[in-house]
C-alpha positions in Angstrom: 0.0 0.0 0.0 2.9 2.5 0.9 4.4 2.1 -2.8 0.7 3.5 -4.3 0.5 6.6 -1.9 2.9 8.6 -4.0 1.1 8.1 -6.8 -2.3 8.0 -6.2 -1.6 11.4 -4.5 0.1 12.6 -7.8 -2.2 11.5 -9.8 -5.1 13.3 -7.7 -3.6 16.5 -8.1 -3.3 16.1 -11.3 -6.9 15.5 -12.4 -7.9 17.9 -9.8 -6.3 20.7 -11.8 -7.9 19.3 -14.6 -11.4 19.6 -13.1 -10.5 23.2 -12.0 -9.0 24.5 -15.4 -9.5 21.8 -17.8 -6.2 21.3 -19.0 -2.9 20.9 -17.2 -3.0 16.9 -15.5 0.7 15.6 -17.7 2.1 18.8 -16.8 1.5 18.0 -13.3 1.6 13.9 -13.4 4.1 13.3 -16.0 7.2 14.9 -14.1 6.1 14.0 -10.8 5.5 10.0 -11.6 8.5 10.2 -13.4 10.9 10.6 -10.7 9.3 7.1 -9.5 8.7 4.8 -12.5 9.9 5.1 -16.4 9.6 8.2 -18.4 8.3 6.6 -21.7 5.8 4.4 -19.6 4.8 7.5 -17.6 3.7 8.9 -20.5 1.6 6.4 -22.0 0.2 5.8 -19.0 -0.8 9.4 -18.5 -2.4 9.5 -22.2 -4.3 6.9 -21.3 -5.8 8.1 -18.0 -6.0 11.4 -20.1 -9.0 10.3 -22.8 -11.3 8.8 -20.2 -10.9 11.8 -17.6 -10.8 14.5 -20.1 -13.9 13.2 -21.4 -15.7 12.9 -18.1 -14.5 16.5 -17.8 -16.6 17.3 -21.0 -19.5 15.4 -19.9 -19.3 17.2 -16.3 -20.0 20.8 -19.0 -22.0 19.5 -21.6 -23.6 22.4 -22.2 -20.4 24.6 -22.4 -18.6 22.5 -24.7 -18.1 23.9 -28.3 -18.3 21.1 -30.6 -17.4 23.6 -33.4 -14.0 24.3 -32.4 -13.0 20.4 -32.4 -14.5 20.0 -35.9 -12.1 22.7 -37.2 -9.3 21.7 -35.4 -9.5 17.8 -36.5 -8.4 17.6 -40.0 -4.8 19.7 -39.1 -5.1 17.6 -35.8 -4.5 14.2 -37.7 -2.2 15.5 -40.0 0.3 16.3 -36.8 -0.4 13.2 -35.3 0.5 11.7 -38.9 4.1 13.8 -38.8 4.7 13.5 -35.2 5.0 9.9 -35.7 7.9 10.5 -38.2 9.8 13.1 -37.0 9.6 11.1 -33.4 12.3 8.9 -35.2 14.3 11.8 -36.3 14.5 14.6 -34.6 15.9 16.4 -31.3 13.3 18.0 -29.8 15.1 20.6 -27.6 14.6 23.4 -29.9 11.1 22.5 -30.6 10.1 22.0 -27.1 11.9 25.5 -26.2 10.2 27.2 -28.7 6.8 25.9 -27.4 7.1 26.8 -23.9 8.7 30.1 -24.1 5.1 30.9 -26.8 2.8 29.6 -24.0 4.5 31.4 -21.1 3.9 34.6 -23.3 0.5 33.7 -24.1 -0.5 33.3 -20.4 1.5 36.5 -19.4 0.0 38.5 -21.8 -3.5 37.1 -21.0 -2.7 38.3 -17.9 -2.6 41.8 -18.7 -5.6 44.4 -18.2 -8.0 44.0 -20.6 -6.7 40.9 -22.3 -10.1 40.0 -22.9 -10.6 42.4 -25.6 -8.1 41.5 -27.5 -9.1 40.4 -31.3 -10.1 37.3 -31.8 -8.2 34.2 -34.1 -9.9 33.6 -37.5 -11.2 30.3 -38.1 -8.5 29.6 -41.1 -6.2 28.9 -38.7 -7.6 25.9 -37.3 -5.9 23.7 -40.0 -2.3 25.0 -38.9 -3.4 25.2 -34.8 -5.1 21.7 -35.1 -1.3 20.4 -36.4 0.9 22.0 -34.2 -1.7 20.2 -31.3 -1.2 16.6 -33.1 2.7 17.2 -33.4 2.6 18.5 -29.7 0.5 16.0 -27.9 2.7 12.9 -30.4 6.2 14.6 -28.9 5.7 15.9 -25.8 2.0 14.6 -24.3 1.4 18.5 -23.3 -0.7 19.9 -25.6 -3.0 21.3 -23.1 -1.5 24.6 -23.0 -1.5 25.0 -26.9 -5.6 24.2 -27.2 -6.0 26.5 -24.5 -3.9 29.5 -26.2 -6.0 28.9 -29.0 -9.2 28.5 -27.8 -8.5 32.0 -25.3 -8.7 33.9 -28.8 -12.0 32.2 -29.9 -14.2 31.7 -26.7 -14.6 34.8 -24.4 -16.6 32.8 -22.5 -13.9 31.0 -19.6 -16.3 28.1 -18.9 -16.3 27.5 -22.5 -12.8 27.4 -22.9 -12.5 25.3 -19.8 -15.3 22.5 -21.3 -13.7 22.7 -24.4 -10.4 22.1 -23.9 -10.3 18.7 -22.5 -12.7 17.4 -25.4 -10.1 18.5 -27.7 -7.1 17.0 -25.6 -9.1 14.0 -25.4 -9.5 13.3 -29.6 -6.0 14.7 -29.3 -4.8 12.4 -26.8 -6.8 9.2 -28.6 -5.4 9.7 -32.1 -1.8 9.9 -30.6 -2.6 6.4 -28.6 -3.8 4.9 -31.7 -0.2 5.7 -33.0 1.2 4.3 -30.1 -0.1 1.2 -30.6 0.4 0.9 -33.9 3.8 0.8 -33.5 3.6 -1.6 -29.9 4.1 0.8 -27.4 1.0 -0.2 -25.3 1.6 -3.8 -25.0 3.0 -3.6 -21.7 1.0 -5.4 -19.0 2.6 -2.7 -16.8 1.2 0.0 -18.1 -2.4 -2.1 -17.8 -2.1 -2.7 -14.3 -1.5 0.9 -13.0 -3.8 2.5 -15.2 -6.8 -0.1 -13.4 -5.7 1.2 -10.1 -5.5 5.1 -11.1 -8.2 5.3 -13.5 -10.5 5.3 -10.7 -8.5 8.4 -8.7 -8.0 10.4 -11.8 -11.4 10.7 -12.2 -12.2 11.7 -8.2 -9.9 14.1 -9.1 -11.6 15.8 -12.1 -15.2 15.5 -10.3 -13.2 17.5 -7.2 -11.7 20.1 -9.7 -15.0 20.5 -11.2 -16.8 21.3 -8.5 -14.4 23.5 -7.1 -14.2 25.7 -10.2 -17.9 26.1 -9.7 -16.9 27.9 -6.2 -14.6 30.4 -8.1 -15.3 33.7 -9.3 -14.9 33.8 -13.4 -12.3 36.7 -13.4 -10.3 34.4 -10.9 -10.7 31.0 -12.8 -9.2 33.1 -15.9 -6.2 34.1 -13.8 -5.5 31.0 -12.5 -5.9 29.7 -15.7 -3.5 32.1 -17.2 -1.1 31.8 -14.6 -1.1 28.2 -15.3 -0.1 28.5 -18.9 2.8 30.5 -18.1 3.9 28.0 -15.4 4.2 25.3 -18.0 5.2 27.2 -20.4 8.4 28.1 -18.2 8.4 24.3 -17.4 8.5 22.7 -20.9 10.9 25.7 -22.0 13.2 24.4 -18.6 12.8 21.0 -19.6 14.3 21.6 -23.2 17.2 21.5 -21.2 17.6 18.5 -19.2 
């Protein structure tokens, strides 16, 4: 029993920042487990968690989730899935990954600002290159929760929205990448199996906590702890370009 404590505590704090924010859990449960058990198992394991509790997530907001948004992101959002699982094979992902988390700190900074709401919002043509960079994200790092939510802060003013959307999207995100995964054998492990049985059930406590928390939050201050979320991770994945 001692060996699950540490990460059945991990992994609630994960999906309870999910449930508040609706984004966030690998950047919280990947590093953290990872210091216990293997890096490349962590992270399948954590994309598989990921599709059952972000879509609980969605189900918890129904009526807030903007079905829209994923259809436009979905075609570019298979095409990155498609290249991620190429360049995987052959290429350092330092500069990529540095590049990524020094755009998300500055999204969340200036999201920050006064009146960031007001800023002007994305046109829909982008979804085709947003929905790519998400599949090539979530295929090389598993953290593509703080790109959907950069996007999704220029196309839903609404911050409930944003937060019910953005783990339907990680979710289709995180699936297509696991279909990947197994088509190249890297969820055979009976490993894997036998810890997600035991945490499935805690990550999704944790996203029914974070939901109704978030309900006990003022809007202005779920944005800013949203925001200030994004530039913690962003600072995070840009750190961990170099280790």
């Amino acid at each position: 029993m001692q060996e699950w404590l540490y990460p059945i505590g991990v992994v609630l704090l994960g999906y309870t920042v999910l449930g508040l924010t609706g984004f966030g859990s690998a950047l919280v449960v990947v590093p953290l487990l990872a210091w216990k058990w293997p890096l490349p198992a962590v992270v399948a394991l954590t994309l598989l968690m990921d599709v059952p509790a972000s879509a609980f997530h969605s189900g918890l907001n129904w009526r807030q989730v903007q079905w829209r948004e994923l259809r436009r992101l979905l075609p570019g959002l298979v095409l990155g899935t498609l290249a991620g699982l190429w360049l995987v094979q052959h290429m350092n992902s330092r500069w990529p990954l540095l590049l990524l988390g020094v755009y998300v700190a500055v999204v969340g900074l200036n999201a920050l600002r006064p009146k960031a709401s007001e800023a002007s919002s994305a046109a829909p043509v982008w979804a085709w290159p947003v929905g790519v960079a998400i599949g090539l994200v979530e295929m090389l790092f598993g953290t593509a929760g703080p790109v959907v939510v950069a996007w999704l802060s220029r196309r839903l003013p609404d911050v409930q929205q944003m937060r019910a959307s953005t783990p339907m999207i990680i979710s289709v995100a995180a699936a297509t990448v696991l279909v990947g995964m197994a088509w190249e054998g890297r969820l055979s492990s009976g490993w894997i199996l036998q810890r997600w049985t035991v945490l499935i059930g805690v990550a999704l406590l944790g996203v029914w906590l974070g939901h109704r928390l978030a309900h006990r939050v003022p809007v202005a201050r779920l944005r800013q702890i949203i925001c200030a979320l994004l530039v913690v991770s962003g600072s995070l994945l840009a750190l961990g370009a170099f280790r």
